[in-house]
Steps between C-alpha positions, in 0.01 A plus 500: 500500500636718181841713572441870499545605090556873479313760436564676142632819716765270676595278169618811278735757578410858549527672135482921516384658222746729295414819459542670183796726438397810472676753226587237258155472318602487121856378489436245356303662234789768428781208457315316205435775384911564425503145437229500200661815408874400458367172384317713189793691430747174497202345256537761270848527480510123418227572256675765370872313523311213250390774260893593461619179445218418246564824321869396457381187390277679247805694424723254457268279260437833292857519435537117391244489275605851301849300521323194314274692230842686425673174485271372259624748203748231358704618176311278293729526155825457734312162632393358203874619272671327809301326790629701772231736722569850571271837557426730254582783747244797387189269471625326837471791672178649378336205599633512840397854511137461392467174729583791781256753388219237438519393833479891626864512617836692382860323454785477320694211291870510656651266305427317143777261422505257221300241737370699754287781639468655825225729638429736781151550528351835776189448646243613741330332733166625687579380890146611654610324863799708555292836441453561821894478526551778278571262184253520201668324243853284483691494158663207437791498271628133354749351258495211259650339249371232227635322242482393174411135426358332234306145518438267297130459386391161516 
């Protein structure tokens, strides 16, 4: 003879349904909603925080090379009468200058000594992520300095 087996309505335990709560339809909705949105605005500012720091960057390298194409106006007769380098100081600082306005940005030289130049080069940036934050552009102002060297052609 086989020992009793259970029915299925004995073997598992009673389960209720749940019943939906009512008044909360589209919560969940409404939070990712915030979420996407505060996660758009934190994209942008990162976006936006890159374009800064590359603009300084941009910045910074306009100023070093207007620092090297003034650096590169050596007093030729002074070298050659007595082998030692130094900057004419008027052509030095042209060529700084038009570097600067070739590359569409303002600046001054600060300094031309017998060696060395050093440039501060102004410029604007276009920062199209930080718009919606109220900031169109960022000008970016840098300093440099180069200077002279000669090498030996070989």
């Amino acid at each position: 003879m086989m020992p009793d087996q259970p029915t299925p309505a004995q073997d598992t335990p009673t389960r209720r349904r749940r019943q939906p709560l009512r008044g909360d339809s589209g919560a969940v909705s409404i939070q990712v909603l915030y979420i996407a949105v505060i996660g758009l605005l934190f994209a942008a500012a990162l976006y936006g925080g890159a374009g800064v720091l590359a603009a300084r960057s941009h910045g910074y390298s306009l100023a070093q090379s207007a620092a090297r194409a003034g650096a590169q106006q050596i007093d030729l007769a002074h070298y050659r009468a007595t082998g030692q380098i130094r900057l004419d100081p008027g052509p030095a600082a042209q060529a700084a200058k038009q570097y600067l306005a070739a590359a569409g940005a303002t600046g001054t030289v600060d300094k031309v000594t017998l060696a060395e130049i050093t440039v501060t080069a102004t410029s604007t940036q276009a920062t199209p992520a930080l718009r919606s934050f109220g900031y169109d552009t960022v000008t970016v102002t840098s300093t440099a300095s180069a200077t002279a060297t000669v090498t030996a052609a070989g």
